[in-house]
C-alpha positions in Angstrom: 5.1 -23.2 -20.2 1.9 -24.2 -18.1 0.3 -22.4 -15.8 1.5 -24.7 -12.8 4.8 -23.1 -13.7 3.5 -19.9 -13.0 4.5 -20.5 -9.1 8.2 -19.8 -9.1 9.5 -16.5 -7.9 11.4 -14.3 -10.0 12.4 -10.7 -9.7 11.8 -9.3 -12.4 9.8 -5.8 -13.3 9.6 -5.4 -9.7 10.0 -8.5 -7.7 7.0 -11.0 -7.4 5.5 -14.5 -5.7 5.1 -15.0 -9.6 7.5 -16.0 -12.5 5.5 -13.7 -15.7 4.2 -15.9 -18.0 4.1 -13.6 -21.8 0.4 -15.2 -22.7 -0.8 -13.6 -18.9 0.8 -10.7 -19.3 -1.0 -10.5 -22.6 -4.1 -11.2 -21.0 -3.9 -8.7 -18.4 -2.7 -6.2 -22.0 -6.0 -7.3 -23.6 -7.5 -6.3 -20.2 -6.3 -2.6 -20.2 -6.9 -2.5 -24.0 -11.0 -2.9 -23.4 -10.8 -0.7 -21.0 -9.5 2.3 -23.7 -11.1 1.4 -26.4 -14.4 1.3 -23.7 -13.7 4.6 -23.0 -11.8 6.5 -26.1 -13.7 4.5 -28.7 -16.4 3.1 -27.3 -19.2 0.9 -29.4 -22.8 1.8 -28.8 -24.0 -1.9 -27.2 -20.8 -3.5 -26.3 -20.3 -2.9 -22.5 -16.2 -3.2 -23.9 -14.6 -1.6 -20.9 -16.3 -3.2 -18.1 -15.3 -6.5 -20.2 -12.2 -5.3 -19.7 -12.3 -5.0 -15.9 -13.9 -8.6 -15.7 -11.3 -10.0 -17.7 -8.3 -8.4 -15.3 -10.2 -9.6 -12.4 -10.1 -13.4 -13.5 -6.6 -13.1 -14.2 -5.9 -11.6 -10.7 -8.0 -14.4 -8.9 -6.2 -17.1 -10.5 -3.0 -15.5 -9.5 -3.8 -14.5 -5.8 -5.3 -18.4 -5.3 -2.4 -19.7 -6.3 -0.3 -17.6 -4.0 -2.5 -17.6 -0.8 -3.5 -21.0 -0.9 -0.8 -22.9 -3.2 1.8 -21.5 -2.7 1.0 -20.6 0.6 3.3 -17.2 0.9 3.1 -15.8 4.3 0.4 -13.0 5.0 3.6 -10.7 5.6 5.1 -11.0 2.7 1.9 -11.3 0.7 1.0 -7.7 1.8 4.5 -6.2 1.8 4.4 -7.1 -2.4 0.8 -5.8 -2.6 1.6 -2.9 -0.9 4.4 -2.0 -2.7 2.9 -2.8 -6.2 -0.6 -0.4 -5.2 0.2 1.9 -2.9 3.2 4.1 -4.7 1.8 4.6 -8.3 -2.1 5.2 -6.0 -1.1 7.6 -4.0 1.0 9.6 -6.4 -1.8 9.5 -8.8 -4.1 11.2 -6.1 -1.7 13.5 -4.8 -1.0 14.8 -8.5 -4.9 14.8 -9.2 -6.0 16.3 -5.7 -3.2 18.5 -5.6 -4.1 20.5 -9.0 -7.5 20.7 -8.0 -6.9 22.8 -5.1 -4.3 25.0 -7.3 -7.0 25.4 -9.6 -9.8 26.6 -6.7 -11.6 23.4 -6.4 -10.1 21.3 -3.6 -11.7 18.0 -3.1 -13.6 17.7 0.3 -12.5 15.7 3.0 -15.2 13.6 2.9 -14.3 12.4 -0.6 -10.4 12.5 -0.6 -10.4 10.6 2.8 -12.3 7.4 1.6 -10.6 7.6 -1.5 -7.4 7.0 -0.1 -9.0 4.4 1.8 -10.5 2.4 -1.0 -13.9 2.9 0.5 -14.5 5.0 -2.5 -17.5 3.1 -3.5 -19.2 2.8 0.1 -18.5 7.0 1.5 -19.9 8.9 1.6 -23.0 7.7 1.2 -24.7 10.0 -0.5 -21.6 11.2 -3.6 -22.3 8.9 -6.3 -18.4 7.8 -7.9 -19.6 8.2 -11.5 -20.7 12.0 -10.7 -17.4 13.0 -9.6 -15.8 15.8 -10.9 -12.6 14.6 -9.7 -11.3 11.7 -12.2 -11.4 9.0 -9.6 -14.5 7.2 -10.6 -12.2 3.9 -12.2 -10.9 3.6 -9.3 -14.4 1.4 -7.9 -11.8 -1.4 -9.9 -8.9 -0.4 -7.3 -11.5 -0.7 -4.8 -12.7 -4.4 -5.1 -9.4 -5.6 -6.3 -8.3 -4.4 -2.2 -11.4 -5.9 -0.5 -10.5 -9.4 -2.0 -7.2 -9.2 -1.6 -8.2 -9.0 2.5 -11.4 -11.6 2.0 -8.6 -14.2 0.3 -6.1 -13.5 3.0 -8.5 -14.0 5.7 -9.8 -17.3 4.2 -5.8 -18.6 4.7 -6.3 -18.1 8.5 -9.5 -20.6 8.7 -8.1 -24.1 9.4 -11.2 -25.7 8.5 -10.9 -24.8 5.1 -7.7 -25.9 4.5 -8.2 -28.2 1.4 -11.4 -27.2 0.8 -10.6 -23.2 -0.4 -11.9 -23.9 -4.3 -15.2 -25.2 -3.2 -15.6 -22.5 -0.3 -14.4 -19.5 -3.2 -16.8 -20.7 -6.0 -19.6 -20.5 -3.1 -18.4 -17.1 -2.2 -18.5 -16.6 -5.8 -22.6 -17.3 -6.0 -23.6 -15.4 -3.0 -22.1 -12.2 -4.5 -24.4 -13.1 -7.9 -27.2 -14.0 -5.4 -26.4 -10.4 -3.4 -26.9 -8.9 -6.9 -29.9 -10.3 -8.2 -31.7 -9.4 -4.9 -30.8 -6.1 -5.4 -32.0 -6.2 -8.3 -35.4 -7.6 -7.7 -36.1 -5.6 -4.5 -34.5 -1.7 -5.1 -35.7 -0.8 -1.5 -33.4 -2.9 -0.1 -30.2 -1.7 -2.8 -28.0 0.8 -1.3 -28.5 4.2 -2.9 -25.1 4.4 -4.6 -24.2 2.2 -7.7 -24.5 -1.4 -6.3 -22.7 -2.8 -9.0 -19.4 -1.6 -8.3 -19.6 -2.8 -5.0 -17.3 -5.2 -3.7 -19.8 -7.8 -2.5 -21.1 -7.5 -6.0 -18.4 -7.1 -8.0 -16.3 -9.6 -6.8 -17.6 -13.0 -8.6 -15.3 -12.5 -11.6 -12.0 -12.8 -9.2 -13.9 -15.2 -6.6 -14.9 -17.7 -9.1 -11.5 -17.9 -10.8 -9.5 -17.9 -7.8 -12.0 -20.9 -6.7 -11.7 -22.9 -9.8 -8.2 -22.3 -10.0 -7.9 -24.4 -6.7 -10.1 -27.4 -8.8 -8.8 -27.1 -12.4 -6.4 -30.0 -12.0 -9.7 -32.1 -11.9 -10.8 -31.2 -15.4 -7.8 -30.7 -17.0 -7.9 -34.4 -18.6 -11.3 -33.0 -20.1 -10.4 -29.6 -21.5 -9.9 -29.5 -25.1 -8.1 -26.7 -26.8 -11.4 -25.7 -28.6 -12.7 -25.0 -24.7 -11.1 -22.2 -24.2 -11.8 -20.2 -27.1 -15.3 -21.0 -27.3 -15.5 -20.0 -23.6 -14.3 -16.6 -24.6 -16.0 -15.9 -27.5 -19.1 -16.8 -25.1 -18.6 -14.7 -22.4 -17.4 -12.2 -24.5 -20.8 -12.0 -26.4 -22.7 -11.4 -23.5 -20.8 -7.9 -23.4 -23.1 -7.0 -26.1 -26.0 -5.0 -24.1 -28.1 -4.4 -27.6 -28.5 -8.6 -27.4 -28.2 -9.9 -23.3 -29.3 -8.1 -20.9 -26.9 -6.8 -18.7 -27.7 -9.0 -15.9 -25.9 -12.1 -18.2 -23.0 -10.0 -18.2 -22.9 -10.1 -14.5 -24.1 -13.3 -13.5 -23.4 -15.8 -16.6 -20.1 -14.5 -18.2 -17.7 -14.7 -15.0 -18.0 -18.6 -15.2 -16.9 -18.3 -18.8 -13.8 -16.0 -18.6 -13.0 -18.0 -15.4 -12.8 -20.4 -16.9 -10.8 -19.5 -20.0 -7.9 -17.6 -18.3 -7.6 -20.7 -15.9 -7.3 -23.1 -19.1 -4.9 -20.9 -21.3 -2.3 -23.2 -21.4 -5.0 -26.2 -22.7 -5.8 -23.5 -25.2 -4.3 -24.1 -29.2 -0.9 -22.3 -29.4 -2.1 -19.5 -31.9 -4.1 -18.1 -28.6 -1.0 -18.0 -26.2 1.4 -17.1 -29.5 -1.3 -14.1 -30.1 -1.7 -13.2 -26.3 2.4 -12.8 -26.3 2.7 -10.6 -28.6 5.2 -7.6 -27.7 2.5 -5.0 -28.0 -0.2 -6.7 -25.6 2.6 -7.7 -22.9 4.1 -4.5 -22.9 0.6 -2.9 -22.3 -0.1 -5.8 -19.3 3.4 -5.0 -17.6 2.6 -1.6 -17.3 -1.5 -1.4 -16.8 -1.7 -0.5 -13.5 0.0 3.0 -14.3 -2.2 3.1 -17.9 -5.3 2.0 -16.1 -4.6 5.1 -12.7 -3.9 7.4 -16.0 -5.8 7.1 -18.6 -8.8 8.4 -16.5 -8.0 12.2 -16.9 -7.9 11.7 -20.2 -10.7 9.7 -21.1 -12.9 12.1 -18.0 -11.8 15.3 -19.8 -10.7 14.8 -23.0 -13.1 17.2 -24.9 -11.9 20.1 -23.0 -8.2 19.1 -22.9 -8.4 18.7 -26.8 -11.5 21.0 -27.6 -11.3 22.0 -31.0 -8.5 19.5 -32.0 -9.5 16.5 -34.9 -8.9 13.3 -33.0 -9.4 14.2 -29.6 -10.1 10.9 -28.3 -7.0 9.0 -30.3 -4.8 11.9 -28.7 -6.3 11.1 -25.5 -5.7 7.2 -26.0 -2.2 7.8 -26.9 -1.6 10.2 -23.9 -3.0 7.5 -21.7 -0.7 4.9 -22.5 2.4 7.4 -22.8 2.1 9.0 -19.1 0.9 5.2 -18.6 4.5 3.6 -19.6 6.5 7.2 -18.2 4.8 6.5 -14.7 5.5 2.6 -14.7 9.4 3.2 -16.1 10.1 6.3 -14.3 8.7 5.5 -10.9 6.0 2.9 -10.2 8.7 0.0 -11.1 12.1 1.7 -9.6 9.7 2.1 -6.4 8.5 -1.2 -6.0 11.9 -3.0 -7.2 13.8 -1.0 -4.4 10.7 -1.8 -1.7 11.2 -5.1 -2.4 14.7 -4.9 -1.9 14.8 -3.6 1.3 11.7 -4.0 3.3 
């Protein structure tokens, strides 16, 4: 199956624009995998679980281009499927993590939980830095851009005088947000004070260069060779490694690499898309968004959750994907499947 296929609708696990496809839902597994190991078993020098992060946002832009501006689903519909495939599992992730801070004596402040629920988590307030949160919340920057481009993309749709001309106009969008980094990078006075890179207008080339050359692929197609692909990968990949690029490359160079291996999966050899299929890595893909809200508890507090206990960061993995795959079953799929249904 090619990835042109990928634009038939099909209910399943939930409802979507989408038909799955096994080898992208083992990408988006491979995604949520970096992510824990990043975090439960993490490798001094290898920046594993923002890799991770990168590698879900190309697979997300290549799927949102294809459904704004090939597919062309109406902006209704579009946010009536995103809405019901965020907003459930989010919001009873924050309720359940809010809600036992306060029984515990340590309610949140408005100021925090009100931006949170807003996904202007890494903007307000202006002076709470995400990563010194007590509160696990500080994955959810991801969340955070993932909602800002969904808007940006939906927007572009509405501009007539792109029509035809999205890929080139995304890719562009793509390099300002690298040029927006580097100059906050050369001149810190004019960086905001909180963690730039997790900003959306930063953090965003991964999903904007994809969804751009997703639009253009057809063109180099005839060019592609199965060897591409792979050798893309192992590039970008490589440039995870912090003890040999600088971590500038990882932002800057390696988008256009894993852009431009998840858009040329199915011009990859067979072994890749036979490996990405496997049952383990397209389970973990199906059900990421609940693994990825989850595993933060875990991974934030696992040393005094399993203080004392041999293994404290496997038990935590395992705990992760466990709630993970109980959340997804038990309520983030039967909600969205009867949203769909009805609204």
């Amino acid at each position: 199956m090619t990835i042109e296929k990928v634009a038939s609708s099909s209910a399943q696990h939930g409802g979507s624009e989408l038909r799955r496809i096994d080898y992208l839902d083992g990408w988006r597994g491979l995604a949520i995998f970096l992510v824990l190991q990043g975090h439960f078993f993490a490798v001094q020098g290898w920046h594993s679980g923002r890799m991770g992060v990168d590698v879900f946002f190309c697979l997300s832009g290549l799927l949102m281009s294809r459904i704004l501006f090939q597919r062309r689903v109406p902006l209704a519909t579009f946010y009536k499927r995103r809405i019901s495939r965020i907003i459930p599992a989010f919001l009873l992730f924050l309720l359940i993590v809010f809600g036992i801070a306060t029984l515990i004596g340590k309610p949140a402040p408005e100021a925090e939980v009100v931006p949170t629920v807003l996904f202007l988590r890494s903007y307000l307030p202006a002076d709470f830095h995400m990563f010194a949160s007590p509160y696990p919340i500080g994955h959810l920057w991801s969340l955070n851009v993932e909602e800002h481009s969904y808007v940006f993309l939906s927007l572009l749709t509405l501009l007539p005088f792109l029509r035809g001309r999205e890929g080139g106009a995304l890719i562009a969008f793509g390099f300002l947000t690298i040029a927006i980094h580097l100059s906050y990078y050369a001149f810190p006075d004019i960086a905001p004070p909180k963690e730039y890179w997790v900003r959306s207008e930063v953090a965003a080339t991964n999903l904007l260069l994809s969804a751009g050359y997703a639009l253009l692929r057809d063109r180099t197609v005839p060019y592609v060779r199965p060897w591409m692909p792979v050798a893309a990968f192992v590039a970008g990949s490589a440039l995870y490694v912090g003890s040999v690029f600088p971590w500038m490359l990882t932002m800057t160079v390696a988008p256009f690499f894993l852009a431009f291996t998840v858009n040329h999966l199915a011009e990859a050899p067979q072994w890749v898309r036979s490996a990405l299929s496997l049952a383990p890595l397209r389970l973990l893909g199906i059900a990421s968004f609940s693994i990825y809200l989850w595993q933060q508890p875990f991974y934030q507090y696992k040393r005094y959750l399993f203080a004392g206990l041999p293994g404290h960061a496997l038990i935590g993995m395992v705990l992760s994907v466990a709630i993970g795959f109980l959340s997804f079953y038990a309520y983030e799929n039967r909600v969205r499947t009867w949203l769909n249904r009805v609204w």
